[in-house]
Backbone bond lengths (Angstrom), bond angles and torsions (degrees), N, CA, C in turn:
res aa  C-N    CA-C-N  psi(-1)  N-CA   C-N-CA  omega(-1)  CA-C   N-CA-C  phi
1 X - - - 1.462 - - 1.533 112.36 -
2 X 1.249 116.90 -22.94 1.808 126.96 170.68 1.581 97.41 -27.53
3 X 1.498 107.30 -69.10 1.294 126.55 -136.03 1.578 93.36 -78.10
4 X 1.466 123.35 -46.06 1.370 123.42 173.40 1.809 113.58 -71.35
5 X 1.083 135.92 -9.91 1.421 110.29 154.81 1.302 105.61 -106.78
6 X 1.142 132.34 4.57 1.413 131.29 164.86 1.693 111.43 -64.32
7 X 1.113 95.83 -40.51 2.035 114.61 -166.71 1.761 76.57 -76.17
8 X 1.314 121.49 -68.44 1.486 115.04 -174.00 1.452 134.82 -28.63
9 X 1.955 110.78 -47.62 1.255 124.40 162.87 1.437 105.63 -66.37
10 X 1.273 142.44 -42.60 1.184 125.41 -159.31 1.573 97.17 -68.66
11 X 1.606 123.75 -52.84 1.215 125.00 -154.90 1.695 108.25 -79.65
12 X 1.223 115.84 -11.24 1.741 124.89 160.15 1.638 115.79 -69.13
13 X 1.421 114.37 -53.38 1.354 123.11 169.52 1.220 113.03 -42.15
14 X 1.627 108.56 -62.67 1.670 119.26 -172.44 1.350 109.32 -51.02
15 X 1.775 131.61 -46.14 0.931 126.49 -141.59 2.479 76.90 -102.12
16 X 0.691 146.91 -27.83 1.388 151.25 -173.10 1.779 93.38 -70.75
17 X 1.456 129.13 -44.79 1.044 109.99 -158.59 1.755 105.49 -96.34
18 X 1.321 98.05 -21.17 1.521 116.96 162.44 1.504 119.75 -43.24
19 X 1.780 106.46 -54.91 1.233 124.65 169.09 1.522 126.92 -68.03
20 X 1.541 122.86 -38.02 1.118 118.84 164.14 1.513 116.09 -76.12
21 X 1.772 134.92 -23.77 0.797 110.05 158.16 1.877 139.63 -58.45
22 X 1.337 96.70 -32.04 1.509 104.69 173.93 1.728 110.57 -57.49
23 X 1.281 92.89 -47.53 1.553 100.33 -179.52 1.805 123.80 -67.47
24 X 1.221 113.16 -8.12 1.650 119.88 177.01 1.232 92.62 -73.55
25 X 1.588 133.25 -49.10 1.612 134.05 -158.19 1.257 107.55 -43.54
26 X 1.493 122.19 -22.93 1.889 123.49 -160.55 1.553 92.25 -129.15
27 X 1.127 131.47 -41.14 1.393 139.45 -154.95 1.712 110.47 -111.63
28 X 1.693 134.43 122.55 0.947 130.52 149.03 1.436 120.70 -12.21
29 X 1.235 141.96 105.49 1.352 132.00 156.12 1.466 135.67 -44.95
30 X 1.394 111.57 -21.06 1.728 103.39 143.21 1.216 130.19 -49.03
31 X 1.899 107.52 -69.41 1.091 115.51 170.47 1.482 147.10 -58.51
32 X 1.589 109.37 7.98 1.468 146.96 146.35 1.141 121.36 -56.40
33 X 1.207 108.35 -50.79 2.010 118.73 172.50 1.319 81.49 -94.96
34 X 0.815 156.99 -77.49 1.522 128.50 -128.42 1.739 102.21 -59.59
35 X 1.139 97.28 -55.45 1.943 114.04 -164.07 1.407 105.44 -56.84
36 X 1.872 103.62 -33.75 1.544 96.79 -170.24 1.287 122.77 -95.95
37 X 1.228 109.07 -1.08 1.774 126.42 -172.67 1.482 95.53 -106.52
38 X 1.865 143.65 -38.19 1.358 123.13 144.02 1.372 121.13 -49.89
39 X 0.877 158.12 -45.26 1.715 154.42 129.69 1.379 100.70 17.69
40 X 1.356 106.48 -61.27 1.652 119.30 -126.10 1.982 78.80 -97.62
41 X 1.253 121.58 -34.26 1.753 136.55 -166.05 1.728 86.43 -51.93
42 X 1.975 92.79 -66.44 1.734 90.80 -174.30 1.260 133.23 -47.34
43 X 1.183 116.66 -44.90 1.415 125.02 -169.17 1.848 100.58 -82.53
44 X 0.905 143.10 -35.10 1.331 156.24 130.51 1.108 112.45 -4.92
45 X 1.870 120.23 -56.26 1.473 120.42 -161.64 1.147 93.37 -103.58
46 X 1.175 148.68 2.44 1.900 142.20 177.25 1.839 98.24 -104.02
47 X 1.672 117.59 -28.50 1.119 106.99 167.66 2.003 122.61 -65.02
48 X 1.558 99.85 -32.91 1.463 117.76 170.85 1.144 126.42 -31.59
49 X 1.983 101.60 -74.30 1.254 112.70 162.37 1.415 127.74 -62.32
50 X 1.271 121.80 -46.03 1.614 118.52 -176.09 1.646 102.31 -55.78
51 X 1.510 119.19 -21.56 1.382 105.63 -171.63 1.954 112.69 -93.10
52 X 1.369 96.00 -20.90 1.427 119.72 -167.46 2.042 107.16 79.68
53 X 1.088 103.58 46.48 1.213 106.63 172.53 1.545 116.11 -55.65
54 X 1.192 109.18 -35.57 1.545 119.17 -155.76 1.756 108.12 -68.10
55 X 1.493 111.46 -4.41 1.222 120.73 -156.66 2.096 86.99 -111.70
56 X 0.768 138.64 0.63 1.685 159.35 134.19 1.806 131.23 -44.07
57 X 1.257 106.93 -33.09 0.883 160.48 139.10 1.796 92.68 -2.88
58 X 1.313 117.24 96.67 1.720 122.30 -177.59 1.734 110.08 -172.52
59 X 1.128 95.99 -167.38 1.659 102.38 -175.92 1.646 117.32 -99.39
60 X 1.694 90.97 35.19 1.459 91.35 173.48 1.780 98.83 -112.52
61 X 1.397 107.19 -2.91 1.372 107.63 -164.84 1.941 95.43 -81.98
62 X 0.817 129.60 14.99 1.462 133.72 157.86 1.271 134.45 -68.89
63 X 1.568 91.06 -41.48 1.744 99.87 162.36 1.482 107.47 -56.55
64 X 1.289 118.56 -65.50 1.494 125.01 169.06 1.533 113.44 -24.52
65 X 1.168 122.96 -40.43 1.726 122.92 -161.87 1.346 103.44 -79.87
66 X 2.243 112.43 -37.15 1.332 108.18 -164.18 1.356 115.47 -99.13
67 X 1.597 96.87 -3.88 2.061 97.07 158.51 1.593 117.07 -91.59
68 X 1.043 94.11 -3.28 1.810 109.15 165.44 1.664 105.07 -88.59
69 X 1.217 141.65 -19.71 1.353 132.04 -175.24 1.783 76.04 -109.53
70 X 1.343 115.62 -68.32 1.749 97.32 -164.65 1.539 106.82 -31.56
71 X 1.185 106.85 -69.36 1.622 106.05 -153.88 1.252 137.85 -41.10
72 X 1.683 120.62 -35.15 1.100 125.56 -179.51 1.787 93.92 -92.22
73 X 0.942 129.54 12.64 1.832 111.24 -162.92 2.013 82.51 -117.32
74 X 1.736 114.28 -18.04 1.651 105.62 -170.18 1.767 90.30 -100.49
75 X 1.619 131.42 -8.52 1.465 133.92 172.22 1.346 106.16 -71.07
76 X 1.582 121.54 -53.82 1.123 128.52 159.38 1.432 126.08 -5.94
77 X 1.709 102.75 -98.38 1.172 135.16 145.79 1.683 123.79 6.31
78 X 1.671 82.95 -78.90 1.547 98.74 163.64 1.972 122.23 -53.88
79 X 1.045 111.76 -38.03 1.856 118.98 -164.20 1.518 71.46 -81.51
80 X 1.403 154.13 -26.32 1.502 125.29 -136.46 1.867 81.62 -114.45
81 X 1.150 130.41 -21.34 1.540 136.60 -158.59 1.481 87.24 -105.59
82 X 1.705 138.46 -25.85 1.447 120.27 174.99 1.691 101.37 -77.21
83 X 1.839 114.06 -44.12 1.378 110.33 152.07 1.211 143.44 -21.05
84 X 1.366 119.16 -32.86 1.659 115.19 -179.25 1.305 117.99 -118.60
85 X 1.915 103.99 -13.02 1.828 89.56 -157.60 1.833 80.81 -130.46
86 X 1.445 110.71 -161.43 1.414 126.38 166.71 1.385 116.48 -62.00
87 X 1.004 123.09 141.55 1.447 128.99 -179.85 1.270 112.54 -83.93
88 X 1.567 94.23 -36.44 1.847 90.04 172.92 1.332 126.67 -65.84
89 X 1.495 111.02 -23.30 1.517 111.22 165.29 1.537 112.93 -79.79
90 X 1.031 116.32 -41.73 1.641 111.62 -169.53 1.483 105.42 -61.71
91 X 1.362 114.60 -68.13 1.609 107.35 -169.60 1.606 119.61 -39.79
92 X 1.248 98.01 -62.53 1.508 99.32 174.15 1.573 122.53 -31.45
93 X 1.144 112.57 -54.87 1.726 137.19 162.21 1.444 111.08 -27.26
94 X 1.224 85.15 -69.72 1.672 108.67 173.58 1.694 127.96 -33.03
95 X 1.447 91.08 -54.72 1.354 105.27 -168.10 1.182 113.26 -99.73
96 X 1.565 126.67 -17.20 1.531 146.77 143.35 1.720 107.04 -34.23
97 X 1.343 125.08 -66.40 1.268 137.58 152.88 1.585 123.97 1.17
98 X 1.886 85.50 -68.85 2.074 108.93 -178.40 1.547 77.64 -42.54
99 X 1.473 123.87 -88.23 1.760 131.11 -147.28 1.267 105.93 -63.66
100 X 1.398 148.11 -9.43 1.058 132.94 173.50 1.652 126.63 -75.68
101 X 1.357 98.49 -68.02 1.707 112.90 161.69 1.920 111.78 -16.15
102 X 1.339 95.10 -69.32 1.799 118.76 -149.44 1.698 93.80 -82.28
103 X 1.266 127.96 0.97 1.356 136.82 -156.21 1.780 94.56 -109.14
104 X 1.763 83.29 -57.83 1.729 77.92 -172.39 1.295 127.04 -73.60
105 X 2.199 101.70 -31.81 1.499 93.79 178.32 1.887 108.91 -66.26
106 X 1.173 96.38 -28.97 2.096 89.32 161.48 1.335 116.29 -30.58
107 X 1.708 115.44 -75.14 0.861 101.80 -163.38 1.727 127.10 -90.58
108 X 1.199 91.58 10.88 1.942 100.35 172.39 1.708 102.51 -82.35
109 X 0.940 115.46 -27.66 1.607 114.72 -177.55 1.280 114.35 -80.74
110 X 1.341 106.79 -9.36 1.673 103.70 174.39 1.267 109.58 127.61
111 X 1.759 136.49 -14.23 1.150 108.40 -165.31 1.814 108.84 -103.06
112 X 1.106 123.29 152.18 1.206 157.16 -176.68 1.485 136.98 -88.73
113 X 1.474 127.29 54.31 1.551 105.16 -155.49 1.544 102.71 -76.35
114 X 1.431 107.58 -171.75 1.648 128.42 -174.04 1.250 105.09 -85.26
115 X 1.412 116.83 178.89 1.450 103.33 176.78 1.764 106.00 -73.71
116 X 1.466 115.20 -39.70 1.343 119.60 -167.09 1.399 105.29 -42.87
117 X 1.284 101.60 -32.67 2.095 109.28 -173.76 1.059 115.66 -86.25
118 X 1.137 103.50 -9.09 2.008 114.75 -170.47 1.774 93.30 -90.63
119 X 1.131 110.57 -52.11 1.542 121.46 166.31 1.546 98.95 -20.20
120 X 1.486 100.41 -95.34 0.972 135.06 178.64 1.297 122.36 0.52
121 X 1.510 106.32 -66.48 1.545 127.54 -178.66 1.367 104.85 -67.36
122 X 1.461 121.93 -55.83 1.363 131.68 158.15 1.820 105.96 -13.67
123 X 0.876 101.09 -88.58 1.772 116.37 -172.20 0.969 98.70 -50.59
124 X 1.587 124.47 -59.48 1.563 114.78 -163.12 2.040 125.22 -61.71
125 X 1.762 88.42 -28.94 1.323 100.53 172.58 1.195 136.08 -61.78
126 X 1.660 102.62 -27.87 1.754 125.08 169.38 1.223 111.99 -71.61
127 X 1.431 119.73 -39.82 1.216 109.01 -172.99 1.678 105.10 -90.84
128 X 1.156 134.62 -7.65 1.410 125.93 161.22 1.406 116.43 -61.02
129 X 2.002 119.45 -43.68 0.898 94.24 179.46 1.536 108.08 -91.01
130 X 1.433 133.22 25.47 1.502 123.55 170.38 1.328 120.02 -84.68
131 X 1.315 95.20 -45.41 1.923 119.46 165.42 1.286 103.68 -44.76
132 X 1.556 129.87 -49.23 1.586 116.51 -165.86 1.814 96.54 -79.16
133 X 1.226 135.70 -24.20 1.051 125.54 160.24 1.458 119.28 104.31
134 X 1.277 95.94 68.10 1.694 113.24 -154.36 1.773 97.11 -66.68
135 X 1.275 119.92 157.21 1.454 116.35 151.49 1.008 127.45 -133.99
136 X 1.740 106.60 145.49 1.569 97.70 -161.44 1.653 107.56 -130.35
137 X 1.181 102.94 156.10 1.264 134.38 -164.15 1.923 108.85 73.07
138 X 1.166 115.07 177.44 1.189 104.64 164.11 2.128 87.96 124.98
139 X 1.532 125.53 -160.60 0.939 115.61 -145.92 1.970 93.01 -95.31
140 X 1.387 107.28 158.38 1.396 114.07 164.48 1.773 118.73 -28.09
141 X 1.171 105.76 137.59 2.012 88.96 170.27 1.755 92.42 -96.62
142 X 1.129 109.57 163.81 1.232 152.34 -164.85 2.104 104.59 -74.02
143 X 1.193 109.38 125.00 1.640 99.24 -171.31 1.202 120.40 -71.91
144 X 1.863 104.02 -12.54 1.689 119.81 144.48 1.146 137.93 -28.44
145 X 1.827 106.00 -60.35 1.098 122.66 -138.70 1.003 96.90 -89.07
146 X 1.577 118.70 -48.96 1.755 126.93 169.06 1.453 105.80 -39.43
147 X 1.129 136.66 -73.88 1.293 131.75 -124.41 1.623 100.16 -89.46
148 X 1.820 113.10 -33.42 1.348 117.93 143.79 1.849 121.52 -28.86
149 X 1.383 115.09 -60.51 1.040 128.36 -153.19 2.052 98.37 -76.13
150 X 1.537 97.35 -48.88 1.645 100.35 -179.99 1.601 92.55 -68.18
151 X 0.949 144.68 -40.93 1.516 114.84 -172.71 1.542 110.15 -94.02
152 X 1.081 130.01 11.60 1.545 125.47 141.87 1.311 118.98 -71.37
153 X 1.764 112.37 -37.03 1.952 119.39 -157.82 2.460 65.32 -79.64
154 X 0.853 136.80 -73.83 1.193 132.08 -139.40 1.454 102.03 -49.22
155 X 1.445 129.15 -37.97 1.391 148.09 -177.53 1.204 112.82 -62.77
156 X 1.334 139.56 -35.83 1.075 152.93 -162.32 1.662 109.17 -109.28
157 X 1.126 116.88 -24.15 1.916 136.87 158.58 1.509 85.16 -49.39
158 X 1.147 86.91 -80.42 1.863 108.99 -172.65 1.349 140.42 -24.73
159 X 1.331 86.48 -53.89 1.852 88.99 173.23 1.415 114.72 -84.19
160 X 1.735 115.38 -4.88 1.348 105.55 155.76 1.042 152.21 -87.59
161 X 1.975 103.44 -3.11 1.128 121.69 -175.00 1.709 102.99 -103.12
162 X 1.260 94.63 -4.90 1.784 102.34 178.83 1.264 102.90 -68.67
163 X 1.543 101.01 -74.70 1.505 122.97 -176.89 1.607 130.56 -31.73
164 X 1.494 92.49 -30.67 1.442 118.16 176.18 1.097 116.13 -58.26
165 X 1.460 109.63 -27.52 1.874 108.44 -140.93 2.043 83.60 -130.28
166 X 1.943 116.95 -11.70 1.181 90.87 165.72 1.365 146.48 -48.94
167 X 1.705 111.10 -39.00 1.137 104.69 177.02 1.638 101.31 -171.03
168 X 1.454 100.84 143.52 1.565 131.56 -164.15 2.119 101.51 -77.73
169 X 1.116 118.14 -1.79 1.680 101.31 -167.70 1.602 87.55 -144.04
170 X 1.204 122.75 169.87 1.039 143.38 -151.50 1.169 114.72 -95.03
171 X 1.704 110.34 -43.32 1.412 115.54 167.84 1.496 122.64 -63.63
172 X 1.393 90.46 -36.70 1.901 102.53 171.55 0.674 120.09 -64.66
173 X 1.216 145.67 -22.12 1.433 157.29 -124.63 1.513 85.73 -119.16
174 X 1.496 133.81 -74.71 1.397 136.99 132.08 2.122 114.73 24.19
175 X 0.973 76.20 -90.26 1.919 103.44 176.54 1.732 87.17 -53.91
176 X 0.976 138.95 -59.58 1.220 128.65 -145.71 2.050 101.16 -81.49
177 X 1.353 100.33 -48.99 1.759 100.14 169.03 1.213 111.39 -64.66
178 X 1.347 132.15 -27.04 1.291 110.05 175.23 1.600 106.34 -76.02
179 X 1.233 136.58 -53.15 1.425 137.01 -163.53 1.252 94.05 -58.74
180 X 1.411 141.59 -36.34 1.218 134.91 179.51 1.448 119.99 -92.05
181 X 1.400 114.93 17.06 1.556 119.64 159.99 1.547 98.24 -120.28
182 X 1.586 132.38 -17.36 1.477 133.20 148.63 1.763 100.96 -25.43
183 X 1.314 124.78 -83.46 0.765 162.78 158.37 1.844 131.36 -6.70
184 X 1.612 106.37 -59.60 1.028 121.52 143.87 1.507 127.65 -75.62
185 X 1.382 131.03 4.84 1.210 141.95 152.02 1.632 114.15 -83.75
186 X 1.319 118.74 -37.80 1.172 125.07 179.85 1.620 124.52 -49.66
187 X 1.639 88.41 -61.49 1.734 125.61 -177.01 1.004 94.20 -66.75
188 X 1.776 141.09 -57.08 1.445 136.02 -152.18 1.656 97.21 -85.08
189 X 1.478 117.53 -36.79 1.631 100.48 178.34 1.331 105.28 -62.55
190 X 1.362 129.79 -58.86 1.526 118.40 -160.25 1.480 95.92 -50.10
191 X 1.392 140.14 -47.51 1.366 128.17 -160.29 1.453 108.65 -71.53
192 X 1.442 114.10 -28.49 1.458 103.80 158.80 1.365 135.23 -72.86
193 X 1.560 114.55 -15.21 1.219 112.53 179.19 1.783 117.65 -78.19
194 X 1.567 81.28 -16.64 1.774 99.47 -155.42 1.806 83.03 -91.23
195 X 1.254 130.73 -27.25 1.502 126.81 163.67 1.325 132.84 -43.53
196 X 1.674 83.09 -54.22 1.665 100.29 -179.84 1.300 113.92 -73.01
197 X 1.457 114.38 -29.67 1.155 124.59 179.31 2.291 118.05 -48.57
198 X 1.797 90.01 -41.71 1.101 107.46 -178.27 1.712 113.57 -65.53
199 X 1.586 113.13 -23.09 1.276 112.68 179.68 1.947 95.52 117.48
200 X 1.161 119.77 18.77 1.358 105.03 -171.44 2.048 82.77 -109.23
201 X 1.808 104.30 168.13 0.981 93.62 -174.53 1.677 97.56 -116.19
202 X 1.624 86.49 154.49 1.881 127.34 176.69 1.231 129.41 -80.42
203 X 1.597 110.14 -11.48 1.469 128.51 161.38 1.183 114.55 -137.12
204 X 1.399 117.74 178.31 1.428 126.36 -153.67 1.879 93.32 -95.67
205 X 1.249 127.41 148.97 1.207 148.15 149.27 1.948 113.78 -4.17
206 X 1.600 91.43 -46.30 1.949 92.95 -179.77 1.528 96.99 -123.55
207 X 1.183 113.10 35.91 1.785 106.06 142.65 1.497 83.71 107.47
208 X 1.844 103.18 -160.00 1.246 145.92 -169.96 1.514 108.15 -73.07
209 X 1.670 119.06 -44.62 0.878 125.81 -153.62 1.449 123.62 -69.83
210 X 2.024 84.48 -26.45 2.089 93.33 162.97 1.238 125.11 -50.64
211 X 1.618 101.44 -45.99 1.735 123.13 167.83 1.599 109.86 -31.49
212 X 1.144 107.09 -66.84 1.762 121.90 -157.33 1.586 98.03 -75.18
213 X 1.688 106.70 -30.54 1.904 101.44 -156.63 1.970 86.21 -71.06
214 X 1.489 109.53 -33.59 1.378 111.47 -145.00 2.002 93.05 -102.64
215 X 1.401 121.53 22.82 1.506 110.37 156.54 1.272 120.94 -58.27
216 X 1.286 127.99 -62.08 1.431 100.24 -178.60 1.406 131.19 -55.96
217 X 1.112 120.75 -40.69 1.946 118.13 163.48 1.905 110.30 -50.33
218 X 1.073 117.94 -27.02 1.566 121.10 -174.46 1.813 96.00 -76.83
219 X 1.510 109.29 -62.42 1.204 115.22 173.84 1.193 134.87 -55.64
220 X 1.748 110.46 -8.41 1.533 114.89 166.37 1.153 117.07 -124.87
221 X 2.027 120.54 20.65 1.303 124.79 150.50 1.909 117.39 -85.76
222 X 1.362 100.08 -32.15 1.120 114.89 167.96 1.444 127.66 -61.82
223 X 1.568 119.00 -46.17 1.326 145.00 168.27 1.468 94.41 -47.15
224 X 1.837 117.24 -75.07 1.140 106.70 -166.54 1.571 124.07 -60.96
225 X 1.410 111.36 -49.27 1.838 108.59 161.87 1.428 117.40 -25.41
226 X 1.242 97.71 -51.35 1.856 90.25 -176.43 1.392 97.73 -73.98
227 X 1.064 146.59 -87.86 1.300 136.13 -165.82 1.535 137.12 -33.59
228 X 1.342 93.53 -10.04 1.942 120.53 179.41 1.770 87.26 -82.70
229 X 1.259 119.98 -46.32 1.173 113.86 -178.96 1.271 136.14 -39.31
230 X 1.312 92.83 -70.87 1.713 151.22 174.19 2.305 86.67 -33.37
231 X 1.390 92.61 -78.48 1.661 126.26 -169.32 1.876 88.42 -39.38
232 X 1.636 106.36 -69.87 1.540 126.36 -161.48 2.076 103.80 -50.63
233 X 1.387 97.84 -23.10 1.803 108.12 -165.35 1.608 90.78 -102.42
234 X 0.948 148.29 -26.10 1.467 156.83 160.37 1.639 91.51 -55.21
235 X 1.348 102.65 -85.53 1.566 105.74 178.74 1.560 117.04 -12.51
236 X 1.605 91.21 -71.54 1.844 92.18 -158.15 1.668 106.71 -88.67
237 X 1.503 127.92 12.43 1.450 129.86 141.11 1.566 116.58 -64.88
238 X 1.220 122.43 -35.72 1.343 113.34 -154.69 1.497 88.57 -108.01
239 X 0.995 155.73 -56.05 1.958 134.02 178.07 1.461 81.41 -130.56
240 X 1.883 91.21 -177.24 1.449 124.95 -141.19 2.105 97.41 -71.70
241 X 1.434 91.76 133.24 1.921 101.85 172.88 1.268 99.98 -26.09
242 X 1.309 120.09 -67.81 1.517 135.41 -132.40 1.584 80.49 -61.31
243 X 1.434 138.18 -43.10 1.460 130.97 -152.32 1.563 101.41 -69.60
244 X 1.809 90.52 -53.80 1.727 111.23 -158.52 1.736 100.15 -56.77
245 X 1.783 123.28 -44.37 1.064 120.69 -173.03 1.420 116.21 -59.16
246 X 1.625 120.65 -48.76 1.199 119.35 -176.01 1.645 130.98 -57.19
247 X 1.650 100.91 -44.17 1.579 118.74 151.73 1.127 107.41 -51.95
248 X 1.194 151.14 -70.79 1.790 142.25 -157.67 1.180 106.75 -55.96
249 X 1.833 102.83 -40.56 1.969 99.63 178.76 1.518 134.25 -75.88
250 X 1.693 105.40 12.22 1.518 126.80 168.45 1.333 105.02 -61.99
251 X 1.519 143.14 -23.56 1.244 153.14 -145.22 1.979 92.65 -77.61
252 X 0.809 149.83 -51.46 1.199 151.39 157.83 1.978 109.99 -23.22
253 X 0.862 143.92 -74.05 1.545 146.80 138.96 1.247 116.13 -17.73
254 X 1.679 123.41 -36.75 0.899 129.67 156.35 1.965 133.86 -46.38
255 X 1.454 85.04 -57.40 1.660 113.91 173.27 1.853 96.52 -52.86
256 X 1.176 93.60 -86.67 1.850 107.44 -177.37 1.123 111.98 -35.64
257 X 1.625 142.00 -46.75 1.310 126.64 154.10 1.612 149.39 -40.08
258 X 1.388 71.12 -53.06 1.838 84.73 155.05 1.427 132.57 -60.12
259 X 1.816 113.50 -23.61 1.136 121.16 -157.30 1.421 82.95 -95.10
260 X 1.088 137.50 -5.52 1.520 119.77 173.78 1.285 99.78 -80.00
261 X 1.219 161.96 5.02 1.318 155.95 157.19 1.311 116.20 -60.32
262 X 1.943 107.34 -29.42 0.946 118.34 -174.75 1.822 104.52 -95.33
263 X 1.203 139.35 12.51 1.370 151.26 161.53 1.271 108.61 111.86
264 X 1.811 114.76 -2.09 2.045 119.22 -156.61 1.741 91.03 -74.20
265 X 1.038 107.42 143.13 1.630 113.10 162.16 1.525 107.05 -86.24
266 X 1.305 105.08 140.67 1.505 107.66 145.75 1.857 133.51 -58.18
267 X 1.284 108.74 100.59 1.353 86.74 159.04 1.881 156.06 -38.00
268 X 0.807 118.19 132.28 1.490 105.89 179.12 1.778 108.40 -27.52
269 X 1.171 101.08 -55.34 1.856 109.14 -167.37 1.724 108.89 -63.69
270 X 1.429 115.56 -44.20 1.462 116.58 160.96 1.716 115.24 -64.78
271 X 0.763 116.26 -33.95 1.992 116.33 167.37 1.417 90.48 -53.69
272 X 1.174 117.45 -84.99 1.777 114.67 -144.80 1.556 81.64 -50.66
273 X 1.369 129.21 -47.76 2.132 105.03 -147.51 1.341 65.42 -64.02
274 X 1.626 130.14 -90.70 1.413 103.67 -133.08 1.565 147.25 -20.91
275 X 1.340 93.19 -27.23 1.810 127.60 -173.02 1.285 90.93 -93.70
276 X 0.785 160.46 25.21 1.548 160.99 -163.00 1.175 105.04 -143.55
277 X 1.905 113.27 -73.76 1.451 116.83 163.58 1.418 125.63 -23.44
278 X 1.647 113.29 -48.14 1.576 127.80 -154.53 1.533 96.16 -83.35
279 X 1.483 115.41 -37.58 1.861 114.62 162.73 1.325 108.87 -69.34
280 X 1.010 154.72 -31.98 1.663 164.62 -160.81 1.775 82.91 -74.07
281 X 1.169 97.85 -91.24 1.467 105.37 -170.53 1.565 127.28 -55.83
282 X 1.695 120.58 -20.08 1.581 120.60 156.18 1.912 109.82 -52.54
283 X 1.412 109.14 -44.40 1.393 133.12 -150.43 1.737 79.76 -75.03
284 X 1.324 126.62 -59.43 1.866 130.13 -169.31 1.429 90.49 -71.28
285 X 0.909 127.05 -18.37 1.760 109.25 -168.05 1.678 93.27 -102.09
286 X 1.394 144.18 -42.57 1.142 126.29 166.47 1.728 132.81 -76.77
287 X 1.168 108.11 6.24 1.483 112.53 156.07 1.048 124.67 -126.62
């Protein structure tokens, strides 16, 4: 079951970051997370109560709070490091990051894969960062842009190895995504307020009404984030991190596929990861 909510988070992520990218074109990219992660609070807190989550409720819900302060402060990070440098270097970086974090606290805790899995990760890791669509040669990056970019890829490790370890039961698990989208509403409004504050704008160009026309896409980027969560903490309970992390970080191949709906070609370099990924992950799913 690793491997099937692992494939689940990746293909929720892909299709969430797919969706918030479409959605920046009209909408502030703050106000993207902000709008779509309150969305995600409501429907979150009626799942709480109807489940009696609130009775879950312990000192594991901390992890929950500090992938709720990580997350939006390593998204940040990240939008400000695609801001200054190449994209083809950053993303890749980025998403290199997801598998690094959740890999090592794997293997400091004890677990061990085979070689077949060691393979596995191997391949699958190349083709995550091929899929995001690295580029090469071209001008120096910026001593900014890096160090921006490594403490986003570290942030984004992070809140998966947090999330993991919030909580052991299902209902908790519940309680724990919501306090940690509490949370990422908190952190991401002040940074929007503190935006707007700067003179940048909090709505889109033709008002409010983009806001209201475009709830349901907000409410099912948000929906899916949480549930990538939800899927990724299922994952790394039921077999070893090192598997669940590398599968969840397929979500990149994910994005780019989809975007051909939108007319984008794949590059040569995103083809092979994808094809890479799809051996990465045969290779984790048979050992």
């Amino acid at each position: 079951m690793t491997a099937v909510f692992a494939l689940a988070t990746a293909l929720l992520w892909g299709l969430a970051d797919f969706g918030g990218g479409v959605l920046t074109r009209r909408i502030p990219a703050l106000t993207v997370v902000v709008v779509s992660q309150l969305l995600a609070v409501v429907v979150l807190g009626a799942v709480v109560v109807a489940t009696g989550g609130w009775s879950e409720a312990g000192p594991r819900l901390w992890y929950a709070v500090a992938a709720g302060v990580v997350g939006p402060a390593a998204m940040l990070c990240f939008y400000r490091a695609l801001a200054l440098g190449p994209m083809g270097v950053v993303s890749p970086l980025g998403a290199l990051g997801g598998v690094a974090v959740p890999v090592g606290v794997g293997l400091v805790i004890g677990e061990r894969p085979g070689l077949l899995q060691i393979a596995g990760i191997a391949v699958a890791v190349a083709g995550v960062v091929l899929a995001s669509g690295p580029g090469f040669g071209g001008a120096p990056v910026r001593r900014q842009t890096l160090v921006l970019t490594l403490v986003a890829a570290f942030g984004f490790g992070s809140v998966m190895a947090l999330i993991a370890e919030a909580s052991h039961t299902l209902t908790g698990l519940f309680l724990a995504l919501f306090v940690q989208r509490v949370c990422n509403v908190v952190v991401g409004g002040a940074a929007l307020f503190a935006s707007a504050r700067r003179g940048n704008p909090a709505l889109p160009v033709e008002g409010r009404g983009v806001i209201r026309a475009a709830l349901p896409a907000l409410a099912f980027v948000g929906l899916a984030d949480v549930a990538a969560n939800g899927t990724y903490s299922l994952a790394a309970q039921s077999g070893p991190v090192t598997v669940a992390a590398v599968l969840a970080s397929l979500y990149p191949v994910v994005t780019a596929l989809a975007a051909r709906g939108l007319g984008e070609r794949l590059r040569t370099v995103q083809a092979a990861g994808a094809g890479l990924a799809l051996v990465g992950t045969v290779l984790l799913a048979s050992g």
